[in-house]
N, C-alpha and C positions, 0 to 999 in steps of 0.2 A: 410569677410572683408567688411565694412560698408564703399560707396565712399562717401566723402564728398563735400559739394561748398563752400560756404563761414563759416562764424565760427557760425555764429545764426542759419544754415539752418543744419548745422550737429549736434546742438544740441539739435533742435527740433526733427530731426530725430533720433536721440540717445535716446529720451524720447517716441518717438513712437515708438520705438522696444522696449524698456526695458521692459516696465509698461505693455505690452499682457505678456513678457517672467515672469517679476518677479508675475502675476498674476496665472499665469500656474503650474508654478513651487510651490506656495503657495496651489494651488487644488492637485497636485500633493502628499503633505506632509501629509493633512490632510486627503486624502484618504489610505493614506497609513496605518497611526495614526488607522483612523477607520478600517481598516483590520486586524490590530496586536489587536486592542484591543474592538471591537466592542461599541454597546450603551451603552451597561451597565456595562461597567470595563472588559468583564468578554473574556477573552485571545480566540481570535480563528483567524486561519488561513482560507486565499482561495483556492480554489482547482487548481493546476497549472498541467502539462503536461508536457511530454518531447517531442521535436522536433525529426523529423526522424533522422537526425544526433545524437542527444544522443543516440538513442535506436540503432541506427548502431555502437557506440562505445565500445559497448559490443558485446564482440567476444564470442561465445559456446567454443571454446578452454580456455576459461578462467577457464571453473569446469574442475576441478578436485577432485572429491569427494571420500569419504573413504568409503564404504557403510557396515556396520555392522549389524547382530543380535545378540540383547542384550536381557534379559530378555522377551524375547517372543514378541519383535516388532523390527521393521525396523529402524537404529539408522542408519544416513545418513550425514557427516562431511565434510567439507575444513576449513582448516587455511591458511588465507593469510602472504606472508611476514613480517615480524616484525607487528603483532596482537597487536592492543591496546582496544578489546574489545572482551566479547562475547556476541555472539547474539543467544537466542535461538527462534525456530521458531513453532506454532501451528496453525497445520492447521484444517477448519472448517469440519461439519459434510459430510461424505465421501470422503474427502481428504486423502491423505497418503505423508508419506516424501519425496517419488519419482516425487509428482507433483513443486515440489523448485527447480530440477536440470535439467538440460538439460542431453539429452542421452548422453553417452562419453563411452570409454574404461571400465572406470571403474565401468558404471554403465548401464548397458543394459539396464535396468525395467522402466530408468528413463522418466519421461514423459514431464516435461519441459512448465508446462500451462504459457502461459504469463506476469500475474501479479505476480505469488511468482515466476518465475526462476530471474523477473525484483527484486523484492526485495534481493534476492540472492546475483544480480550481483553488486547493489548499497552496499549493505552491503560489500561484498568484494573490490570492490575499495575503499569505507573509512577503508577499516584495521582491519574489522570487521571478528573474526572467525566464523562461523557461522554451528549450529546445530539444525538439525532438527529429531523428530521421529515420527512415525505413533501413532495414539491411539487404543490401544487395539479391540476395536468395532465399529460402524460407528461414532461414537459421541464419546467427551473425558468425561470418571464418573470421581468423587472427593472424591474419599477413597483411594480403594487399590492404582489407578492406579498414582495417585497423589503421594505419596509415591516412587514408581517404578518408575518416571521422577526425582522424584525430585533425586532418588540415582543416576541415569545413569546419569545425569548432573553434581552432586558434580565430580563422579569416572572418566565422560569423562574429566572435567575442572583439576581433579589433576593428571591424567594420562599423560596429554597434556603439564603442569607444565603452566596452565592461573590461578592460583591462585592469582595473584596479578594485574589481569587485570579486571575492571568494568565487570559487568554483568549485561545484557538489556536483556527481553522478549517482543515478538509481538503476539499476538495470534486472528484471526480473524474468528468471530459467535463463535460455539463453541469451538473452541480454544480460544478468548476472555476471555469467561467466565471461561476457565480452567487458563490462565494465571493470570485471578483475584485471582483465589483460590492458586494459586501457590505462588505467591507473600506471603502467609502468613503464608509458612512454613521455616525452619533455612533456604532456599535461600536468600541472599540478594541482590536483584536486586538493581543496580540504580538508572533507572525507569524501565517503562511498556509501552506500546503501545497497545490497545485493539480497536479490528477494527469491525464495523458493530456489536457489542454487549456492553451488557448495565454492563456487569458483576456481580459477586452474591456478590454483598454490604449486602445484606440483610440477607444475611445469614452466613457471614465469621468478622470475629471480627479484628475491624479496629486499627492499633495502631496506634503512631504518629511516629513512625518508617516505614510505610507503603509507599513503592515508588511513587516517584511523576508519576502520571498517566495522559497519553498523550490519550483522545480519537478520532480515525477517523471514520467518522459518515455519513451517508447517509440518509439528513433530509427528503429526499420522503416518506419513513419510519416513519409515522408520531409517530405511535403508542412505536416505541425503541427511536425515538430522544425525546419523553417524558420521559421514563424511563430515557435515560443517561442524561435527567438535572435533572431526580432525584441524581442519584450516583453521579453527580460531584455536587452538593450540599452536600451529605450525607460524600463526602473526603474534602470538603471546611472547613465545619465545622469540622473537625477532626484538619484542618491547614495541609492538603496535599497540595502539588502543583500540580494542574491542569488544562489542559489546553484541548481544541477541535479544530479540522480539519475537514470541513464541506466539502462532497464531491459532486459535482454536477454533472447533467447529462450534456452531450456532444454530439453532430454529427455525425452519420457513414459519411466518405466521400469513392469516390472508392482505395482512398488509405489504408485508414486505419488498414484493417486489414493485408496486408502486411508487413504495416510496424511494428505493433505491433507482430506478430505469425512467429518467424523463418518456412523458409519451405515453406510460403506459398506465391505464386508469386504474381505482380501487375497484371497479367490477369487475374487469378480467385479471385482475391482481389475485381478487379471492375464489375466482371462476378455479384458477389453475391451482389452487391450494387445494381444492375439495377435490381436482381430478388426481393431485398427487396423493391423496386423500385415500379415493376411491382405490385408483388402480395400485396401492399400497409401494409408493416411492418410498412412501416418509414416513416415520413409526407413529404414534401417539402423540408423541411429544414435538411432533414436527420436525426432525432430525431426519436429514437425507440416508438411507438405509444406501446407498453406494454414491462412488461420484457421479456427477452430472453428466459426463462423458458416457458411463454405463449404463446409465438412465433410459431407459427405449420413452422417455416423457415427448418424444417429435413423433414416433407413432400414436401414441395414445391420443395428441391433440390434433392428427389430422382423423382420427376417427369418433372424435367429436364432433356432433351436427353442428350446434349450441356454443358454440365456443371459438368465438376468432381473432386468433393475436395477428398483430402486424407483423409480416416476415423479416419487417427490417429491423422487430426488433427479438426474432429469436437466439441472435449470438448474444443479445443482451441477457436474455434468460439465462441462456446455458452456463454463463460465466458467472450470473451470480445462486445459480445452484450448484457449480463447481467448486465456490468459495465456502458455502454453506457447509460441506462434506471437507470444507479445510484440508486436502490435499494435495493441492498444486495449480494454483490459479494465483495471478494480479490480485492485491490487494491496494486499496485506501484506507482498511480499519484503522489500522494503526499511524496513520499521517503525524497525528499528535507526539507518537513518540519518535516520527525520523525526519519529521521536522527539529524537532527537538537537539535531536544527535548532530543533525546537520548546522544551527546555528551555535550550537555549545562547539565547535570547532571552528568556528570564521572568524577569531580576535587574534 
């Protein structure tokens, strides 16, 4: 509430608040403007994050998975309460469908990495049924095996009686590219979501029936954020709808990996910030100084006396300081925005 004195004095000061607030609010709109739609027309989002309380909102009792073998792989399912979509989900080269779930009853094997059990959990609270399967060998091929998903999806969607419910795929690196190839068989997807891969435009025959494709990208990656403005070039001119989610890198703090890795406490959460600390992983500012993969952070921590992580949850680690260094790892940050893409195309 603005006090006033006389009537000229509260109206000058009514014009010296307005005119900073309606300035602000003007920088405000047009930043916003350039984040939905960048310089050049061309659709792409920011990379956002979930606060500790979102990622505390997800409870592990929430899976309850159906875990099946079908046709010679790991077929791995939940359908949430009244289902208004399905989601199918491919994961990258040596991944399996046990890395989506968190360990439960139902599913001993299951391993629960951070970033897909977090996609899991968003997809299930929008209503999304969701299916996941292993690919045959470390990497998903685009013949036989393509064929053999695509029947386990038709038989698991009409088994379930989702036939009349939208269908969205995400598939990230090699799963990417297999959900490109997937997209162009009698499936009809909605859209797509293709993550950290540029997908095989070049070699799969695009119609104008071809789902509108949502890419999230991690432009450190110089040499794939090349290619994927080829392909979204190459579905532009087709007249797809396409759009990009650009992911950046981020901070370790001593919290972080607590709060992102069920299981794993705030004392050995900040135990290993200080060793990344010490043994100079990570600059000042907490910023991974290479990826997680280059990282020697598994020597440094078995030559620590003082210091003992659970080994079962070291690929948890590694994947989320591979994220950190934003150059080619599974993402959840940006759920917000492919959730988003995925229901702005299911009418």
């Amino acid at each position: 509430m603005l006090k006033r004195g006389s009537k000229s004095r509260a109206w000058l000061g009514f014009q010296n608040y307005w005119v900073p607030v309606s300035i602000t609010c003007l920088v405000l709109v047009v930043l916003c403007l350039v984040a939905n739609f960048g310089n050049d027309g061309k659709r792409t989002y920011s990379s956002v994050g979930l606060s500790s309380q979102e990622l505390n909102a997800f409870e592990p009792e929430e899976f309850h998975p159906t875990v099946e073998f079908r046709n010679g792989t790991d077929v791995i399912w939940q359908i949430p309460d009244s289902p208004k979509a399905v989601l199918f989900l491919a994961h990258g080269c040596n991944g399996r469908a046990v890395n989506f779930w968190e360990r439960s009853p139902g599913c001993a094997n299951c391993i629960g990495l951070p970033e897909e059990r977090l996609l899991v959990l968003h997809a299930l609270a929008k209503k999304f049924a969701v299916l996941t399967i292993s690919s045959a060998g470390r990497c998903w091929t685009f013949r036989e095996e393509l064929l053999i998903v695509k029947n386990i999806i038709k038989t698991w969607v009409r088994r379930n009686e989702l036939e009349k419910l939208p269908l969205v795929a995400l598939g990230a690196s090699s799963g990417g590219y297999f959900v490109s190839a997937l997209a162009t068989t009698s499936l009809r997807f909605s859209s797509i979501t293709i993550m950290i891969a540029e997908g095989i435009f070049d070699r799969i025959d695009i119609t104008d029936n071809y789902p509108p494709t949502l890419f999230v990208h991690m432009p450190k990656d110089l040499s794939r954020q090349q290619k994927i403005s080829e392909a979204v070039e190459i579905l532009k001119n087709k007249g797809i709808d396409v759009a990009e989610v650009e992911c950046i890198e981020f901070p370790l703090s001593p919290s972080l990996l607590a709060d992102r890795i069920p299981r794993l406490d705030h004392t050995v959460s900040a135990r290993l910030f200080k060793l990344f600390q010490d043994k100079g992983f990570i600059d000042r500012n907490g910023y991974m100084k290479k990826d997680g993969r280059a990282t020697n952070w598994k020597a440094a921590l078995r030559d620590t006396k003082d210091l003992l992580l659970d080994e079962n949850l070291v690929q948890h680690v590694q994947e989320e300081l591979n994220l950190a260094f934003a150059y080619h790892e599974m993402t959840s940050l940006q759920s917000q925005q492919i959730f988003k893409w995925f229901e702005s195309h299911m009418e």
